[in-house]
Backbone bond lengths (Angstrom), bond angles and torsions (degrees), N, CA, C in turn:
res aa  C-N    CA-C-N  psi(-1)  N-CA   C-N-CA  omega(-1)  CA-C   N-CA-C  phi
1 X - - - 1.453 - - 1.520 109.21 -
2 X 1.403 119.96 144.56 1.352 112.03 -170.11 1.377 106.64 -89.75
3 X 1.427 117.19 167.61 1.526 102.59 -167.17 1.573 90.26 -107.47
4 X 1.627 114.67 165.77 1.916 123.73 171.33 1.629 95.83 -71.87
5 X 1.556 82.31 136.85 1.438 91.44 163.75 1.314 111.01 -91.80
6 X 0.852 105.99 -174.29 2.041 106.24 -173.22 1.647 103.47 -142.95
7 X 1.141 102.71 122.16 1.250 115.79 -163.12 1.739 111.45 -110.28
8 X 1.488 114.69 107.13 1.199 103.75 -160.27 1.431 92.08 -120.95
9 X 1.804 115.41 151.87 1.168 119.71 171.76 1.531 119.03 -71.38
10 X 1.383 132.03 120.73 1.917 127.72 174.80 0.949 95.41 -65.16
11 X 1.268 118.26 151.66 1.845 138.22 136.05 1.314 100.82 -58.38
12 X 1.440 94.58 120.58 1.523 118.40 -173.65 1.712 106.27 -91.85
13 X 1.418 108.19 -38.36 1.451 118.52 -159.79 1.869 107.62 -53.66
14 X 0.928 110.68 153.55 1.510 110.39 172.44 2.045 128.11 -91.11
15 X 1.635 76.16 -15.76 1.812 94.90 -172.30 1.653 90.12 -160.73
16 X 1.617 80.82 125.79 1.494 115.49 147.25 1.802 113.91 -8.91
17 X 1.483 112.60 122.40 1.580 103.98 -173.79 1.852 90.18 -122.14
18 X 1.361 111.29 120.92 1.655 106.70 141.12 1.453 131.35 -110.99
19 X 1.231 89.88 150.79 1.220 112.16 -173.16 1.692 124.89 -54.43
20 X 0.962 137.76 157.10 1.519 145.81 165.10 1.558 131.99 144.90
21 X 1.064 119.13 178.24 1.252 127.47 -159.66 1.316 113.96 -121.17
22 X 1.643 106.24 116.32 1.684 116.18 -174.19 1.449 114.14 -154.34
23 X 1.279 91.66 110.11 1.558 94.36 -178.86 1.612 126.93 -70.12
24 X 1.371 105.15 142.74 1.849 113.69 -162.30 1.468 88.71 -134.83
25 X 1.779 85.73 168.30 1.830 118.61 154.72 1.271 102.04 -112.98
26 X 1.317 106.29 154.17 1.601 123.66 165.94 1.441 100.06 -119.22
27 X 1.292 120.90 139.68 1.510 138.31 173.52 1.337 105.64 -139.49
28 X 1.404 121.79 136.36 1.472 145.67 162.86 1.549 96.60 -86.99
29 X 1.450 118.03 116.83 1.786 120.57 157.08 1.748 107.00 -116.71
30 X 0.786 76.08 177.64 2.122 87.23 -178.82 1.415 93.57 -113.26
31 X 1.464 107.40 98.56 1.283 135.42 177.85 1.445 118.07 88.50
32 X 1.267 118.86 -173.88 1.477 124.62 173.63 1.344 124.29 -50.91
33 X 1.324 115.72 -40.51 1.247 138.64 -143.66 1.690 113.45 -140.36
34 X 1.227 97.66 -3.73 1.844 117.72 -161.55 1.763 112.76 -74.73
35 X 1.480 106.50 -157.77 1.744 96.57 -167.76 1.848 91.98 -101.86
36 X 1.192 142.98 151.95 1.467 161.11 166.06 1.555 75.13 -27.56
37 X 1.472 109.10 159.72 1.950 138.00 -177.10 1.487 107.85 -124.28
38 X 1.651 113.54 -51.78 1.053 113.00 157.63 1.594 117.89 -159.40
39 X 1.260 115.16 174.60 1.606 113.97 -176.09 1.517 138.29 -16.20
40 X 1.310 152.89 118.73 1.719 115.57 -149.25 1.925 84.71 -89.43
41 X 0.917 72.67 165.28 1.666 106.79 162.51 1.539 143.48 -105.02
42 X 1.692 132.94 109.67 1.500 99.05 -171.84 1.259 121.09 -95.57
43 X 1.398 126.44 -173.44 1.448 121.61 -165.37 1.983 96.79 -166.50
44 X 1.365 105.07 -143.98 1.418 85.78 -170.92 1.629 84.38 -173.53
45 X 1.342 130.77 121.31 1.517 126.29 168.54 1.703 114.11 -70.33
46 X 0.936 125.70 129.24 1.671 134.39 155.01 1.070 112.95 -69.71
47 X 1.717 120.61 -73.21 2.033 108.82 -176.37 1.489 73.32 -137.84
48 X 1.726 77.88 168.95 1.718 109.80 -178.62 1.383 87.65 -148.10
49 X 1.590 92.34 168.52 1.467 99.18 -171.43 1.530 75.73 -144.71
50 X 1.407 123.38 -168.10 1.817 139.58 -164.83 1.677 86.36 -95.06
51 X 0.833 135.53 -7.17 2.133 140.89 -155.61 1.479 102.41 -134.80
52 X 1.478 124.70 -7.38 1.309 108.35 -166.81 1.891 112.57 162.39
53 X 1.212 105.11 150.89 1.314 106.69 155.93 1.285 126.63 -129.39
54 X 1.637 119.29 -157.81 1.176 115.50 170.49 1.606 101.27 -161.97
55 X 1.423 83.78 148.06 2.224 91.20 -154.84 1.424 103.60 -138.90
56 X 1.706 122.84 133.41 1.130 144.84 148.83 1.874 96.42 -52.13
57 X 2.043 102.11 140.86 1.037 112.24 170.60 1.564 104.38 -160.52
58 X 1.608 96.61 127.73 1.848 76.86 178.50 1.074 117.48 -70.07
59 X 1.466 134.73 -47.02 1.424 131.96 -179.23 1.839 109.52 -91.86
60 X 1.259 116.79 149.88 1.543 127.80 -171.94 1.963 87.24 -122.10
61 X 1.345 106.54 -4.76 1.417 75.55 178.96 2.112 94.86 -155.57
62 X 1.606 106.36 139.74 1.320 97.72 -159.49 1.842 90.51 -143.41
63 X 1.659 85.00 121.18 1.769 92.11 -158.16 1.331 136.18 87.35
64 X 1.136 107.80 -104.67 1.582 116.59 -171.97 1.678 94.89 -141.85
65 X 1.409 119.06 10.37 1.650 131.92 -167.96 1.445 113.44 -115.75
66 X 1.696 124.94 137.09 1.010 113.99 -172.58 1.402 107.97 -110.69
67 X 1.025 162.70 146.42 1.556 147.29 -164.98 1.521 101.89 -88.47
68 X 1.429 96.35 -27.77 1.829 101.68 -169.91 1.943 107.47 -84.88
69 X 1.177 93.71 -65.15 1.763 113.10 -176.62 1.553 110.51 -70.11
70 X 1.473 125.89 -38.11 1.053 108.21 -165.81 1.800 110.47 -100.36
71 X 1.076 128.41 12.21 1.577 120.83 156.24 1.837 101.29 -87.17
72 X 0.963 125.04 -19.42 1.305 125.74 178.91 1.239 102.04 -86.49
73 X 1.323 146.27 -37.81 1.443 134.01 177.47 1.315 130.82 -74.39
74 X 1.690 82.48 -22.43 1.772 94.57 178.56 1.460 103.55 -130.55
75 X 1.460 133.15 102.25 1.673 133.36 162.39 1.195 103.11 -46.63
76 X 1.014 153.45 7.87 1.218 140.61 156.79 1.352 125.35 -80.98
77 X 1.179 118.92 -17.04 1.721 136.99 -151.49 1.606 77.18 -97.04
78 X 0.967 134.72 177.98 1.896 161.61 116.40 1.320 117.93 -154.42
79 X 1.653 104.97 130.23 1.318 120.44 -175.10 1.425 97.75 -80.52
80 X 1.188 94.03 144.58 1.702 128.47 169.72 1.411 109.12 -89.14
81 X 1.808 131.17 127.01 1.133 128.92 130.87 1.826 119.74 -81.56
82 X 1.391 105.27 106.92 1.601 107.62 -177.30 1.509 106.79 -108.14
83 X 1.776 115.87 137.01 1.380 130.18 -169.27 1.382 114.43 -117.69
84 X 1.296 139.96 97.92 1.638 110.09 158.22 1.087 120.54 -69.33
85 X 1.974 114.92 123.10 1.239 131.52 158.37 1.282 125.45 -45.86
86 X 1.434 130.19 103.43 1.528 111.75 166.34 1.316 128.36 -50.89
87 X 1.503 113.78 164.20 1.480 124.18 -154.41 1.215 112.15 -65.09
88 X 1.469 105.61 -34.08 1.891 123.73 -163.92 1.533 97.71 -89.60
89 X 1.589 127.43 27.02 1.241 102.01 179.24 1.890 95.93 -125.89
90 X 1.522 104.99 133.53 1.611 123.85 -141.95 2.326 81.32 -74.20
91 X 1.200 121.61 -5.50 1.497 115.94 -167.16 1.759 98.90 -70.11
92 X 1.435 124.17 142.82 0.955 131.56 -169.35 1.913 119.82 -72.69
93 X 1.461 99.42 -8.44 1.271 118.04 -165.81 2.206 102.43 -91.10
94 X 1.025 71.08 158.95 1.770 75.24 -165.74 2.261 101.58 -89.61
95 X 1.831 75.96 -52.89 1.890 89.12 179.18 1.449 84.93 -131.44
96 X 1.458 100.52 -177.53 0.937 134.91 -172.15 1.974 122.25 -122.87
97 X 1.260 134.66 74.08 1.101 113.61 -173.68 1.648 124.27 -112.54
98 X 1.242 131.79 113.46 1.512 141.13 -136.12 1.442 88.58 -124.79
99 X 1.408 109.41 128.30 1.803 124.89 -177.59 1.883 85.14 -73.06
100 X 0.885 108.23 129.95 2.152 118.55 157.23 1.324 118.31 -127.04
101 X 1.496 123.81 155.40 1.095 148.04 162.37 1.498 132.92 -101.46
102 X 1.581 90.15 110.61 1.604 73.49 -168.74 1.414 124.23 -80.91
103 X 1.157 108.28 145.02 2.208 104.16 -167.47 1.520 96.28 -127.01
104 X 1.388 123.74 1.79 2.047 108.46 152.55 1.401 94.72 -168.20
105 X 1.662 101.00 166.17 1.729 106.26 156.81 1.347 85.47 -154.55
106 X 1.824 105.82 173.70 0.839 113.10 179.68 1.666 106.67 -172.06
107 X 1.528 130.59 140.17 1.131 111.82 -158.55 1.943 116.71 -80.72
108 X 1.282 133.57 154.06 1.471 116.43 -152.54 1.750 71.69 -112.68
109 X 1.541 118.67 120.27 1.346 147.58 175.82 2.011 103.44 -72.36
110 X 1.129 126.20 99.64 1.296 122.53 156.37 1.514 123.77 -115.47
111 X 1.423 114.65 -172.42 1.037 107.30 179.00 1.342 129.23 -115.56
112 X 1.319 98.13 177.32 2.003 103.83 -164.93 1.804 110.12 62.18
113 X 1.036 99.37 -163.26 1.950 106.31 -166.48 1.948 103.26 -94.30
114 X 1.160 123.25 19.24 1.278 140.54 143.17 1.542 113.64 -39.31
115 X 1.659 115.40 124.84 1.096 116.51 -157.88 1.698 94.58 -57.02
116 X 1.255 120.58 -172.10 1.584 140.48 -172.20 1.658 108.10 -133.34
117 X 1.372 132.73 88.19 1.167 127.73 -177.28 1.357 112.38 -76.39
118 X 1.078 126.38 177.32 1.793 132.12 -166.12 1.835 89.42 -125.67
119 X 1.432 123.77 138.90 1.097 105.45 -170.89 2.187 85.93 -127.10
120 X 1.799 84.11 129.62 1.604 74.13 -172.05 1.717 107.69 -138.80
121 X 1.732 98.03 138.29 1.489 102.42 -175.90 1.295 110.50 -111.25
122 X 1.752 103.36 150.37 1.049 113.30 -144.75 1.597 103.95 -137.80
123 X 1.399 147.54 154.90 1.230 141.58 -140.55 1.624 89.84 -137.23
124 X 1.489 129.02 125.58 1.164 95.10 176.63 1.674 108.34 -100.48
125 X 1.413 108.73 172.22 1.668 106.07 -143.01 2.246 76.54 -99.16
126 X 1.522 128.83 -47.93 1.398 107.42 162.40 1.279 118.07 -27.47
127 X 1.308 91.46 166.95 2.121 123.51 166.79 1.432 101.34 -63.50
128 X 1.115 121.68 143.53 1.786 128.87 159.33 1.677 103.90 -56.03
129 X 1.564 116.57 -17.27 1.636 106.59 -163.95 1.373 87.87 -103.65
130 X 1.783 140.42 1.42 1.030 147.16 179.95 1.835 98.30 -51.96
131 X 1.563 98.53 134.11 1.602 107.25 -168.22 1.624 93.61 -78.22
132 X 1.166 119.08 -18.74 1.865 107.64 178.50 1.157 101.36 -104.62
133 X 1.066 141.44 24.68 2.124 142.62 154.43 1.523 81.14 -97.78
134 X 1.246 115.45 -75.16 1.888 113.36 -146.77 1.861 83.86 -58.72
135 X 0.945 147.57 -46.47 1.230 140.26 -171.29 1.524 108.55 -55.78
136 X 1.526 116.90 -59.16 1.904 118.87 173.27 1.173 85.30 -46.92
137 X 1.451 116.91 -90.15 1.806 119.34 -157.83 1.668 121.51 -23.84
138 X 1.263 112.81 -39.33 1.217 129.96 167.16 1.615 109.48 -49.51
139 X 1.290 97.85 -80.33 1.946 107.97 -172.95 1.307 100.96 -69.20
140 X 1.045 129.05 -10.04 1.901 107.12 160.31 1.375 107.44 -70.44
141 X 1.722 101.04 -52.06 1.335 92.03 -170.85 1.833 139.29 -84.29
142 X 1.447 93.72 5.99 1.528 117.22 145.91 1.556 126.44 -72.41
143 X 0.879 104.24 -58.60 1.502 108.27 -178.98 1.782 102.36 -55.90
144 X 1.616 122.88 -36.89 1.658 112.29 166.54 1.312 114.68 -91.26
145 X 1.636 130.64 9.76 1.230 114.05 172.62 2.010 113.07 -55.50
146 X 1.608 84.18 148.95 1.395 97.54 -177.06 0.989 132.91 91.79
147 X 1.363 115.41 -13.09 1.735 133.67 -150.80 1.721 94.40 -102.52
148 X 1.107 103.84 90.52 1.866 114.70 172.60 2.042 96.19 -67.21
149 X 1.613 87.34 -172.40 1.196 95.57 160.66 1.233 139.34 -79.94
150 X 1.965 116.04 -17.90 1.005 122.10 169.76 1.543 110.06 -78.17
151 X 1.258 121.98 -49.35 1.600 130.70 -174.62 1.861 93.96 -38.87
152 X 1.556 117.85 -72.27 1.469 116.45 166.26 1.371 133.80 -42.42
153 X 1.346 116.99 -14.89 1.587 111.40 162.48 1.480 117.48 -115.36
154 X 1.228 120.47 25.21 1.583 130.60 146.27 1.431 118.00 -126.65
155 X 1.264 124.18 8.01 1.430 124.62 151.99 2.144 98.20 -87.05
156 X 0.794 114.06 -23.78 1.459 107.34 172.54 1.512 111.41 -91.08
157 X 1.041 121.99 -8.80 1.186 102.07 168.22 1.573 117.80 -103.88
158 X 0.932 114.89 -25.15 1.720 127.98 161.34 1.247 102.45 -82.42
159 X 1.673 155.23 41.26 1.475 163.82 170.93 1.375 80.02 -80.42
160 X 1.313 116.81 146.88 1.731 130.30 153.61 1.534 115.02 -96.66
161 X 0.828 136.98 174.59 1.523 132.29 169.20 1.125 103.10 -38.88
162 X 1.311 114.24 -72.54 1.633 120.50 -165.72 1.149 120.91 -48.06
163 X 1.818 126.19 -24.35 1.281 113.19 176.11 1.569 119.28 -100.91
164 X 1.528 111.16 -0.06 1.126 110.48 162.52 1.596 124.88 -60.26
């Protein structure tokens, strides 16, 4: 009799992802360096890794623009992850804005009539040694220093509306 194989999903990722919470804009420009495409949008990163993140957004599509489909339809388009730096941080840069690619979304299903965010990952198109990645990667992972697993399951249970 043949035996089951067992079919397990790999870790695909290339680098280490932590977790946390940082609020962003997303902007579509025409090119790297080009003029805004359409209106930005905000959203909020969960984890990043040195290669990439992945971000809550209420809208996936702004105008006549898709954040997901339309840098892929048109090479001309590239989405922007854009950050304001806080004041107290000694880096010479004010924001932060990093060309990305988006490589999935998908909508994040909750419950009751609570909006429905689209949760979408994104590749960033810099170097991992890029001084504005190691800089995000940094302030995400400041802003969650300390945060065990217990610290994260009593900040969720004491969440107010607003920080849900």
């Amino acid at each position: 009799m043949a035996t089951a194989k067992k079919f397990l999903l790999k870790e695909r990722r290339r680098a280490a992802r932590i977790n946390g919470k940082l609020p962003v804009t997303l902007v579509l420009r025409r090119g790297r360096q080009g003029e805004i495409v359409v209106a930005s949008s905000p959203g909020e990163i969960l984890d990043i890794s040195l290669y990439g993140a992945g971000l809550a957004v209420e809208q996936i599509r702004v105008e006549s623009s898709h954040f997901f489909y339309s840098p892929q339809d048109n090479p001309s388009y590239v989405l922007h992850l854009q950050v304001q730096l806080p004041s107290e941080d000694e880096s010479d840069l004010e924001s932060i804005s990093i060309p990305v690619r988006p490589v999935r979304f998908d909508r994040i299903i909750g419950e009751g009539n609570e909006p429905k965010p689209f949760h979408l990952g994104v590749e960033f198109l810099a170097d991992s040694t890029d001084e504005q990645v190691s800089c995000l990667f940094r302030l995400v992972g400041d802003k969650n220093k300390g945060k065990g697993w217990w610290r994260t399951v009593v900040d969720s249970f004491f969440a107010t509306d607003g920080d849900k």
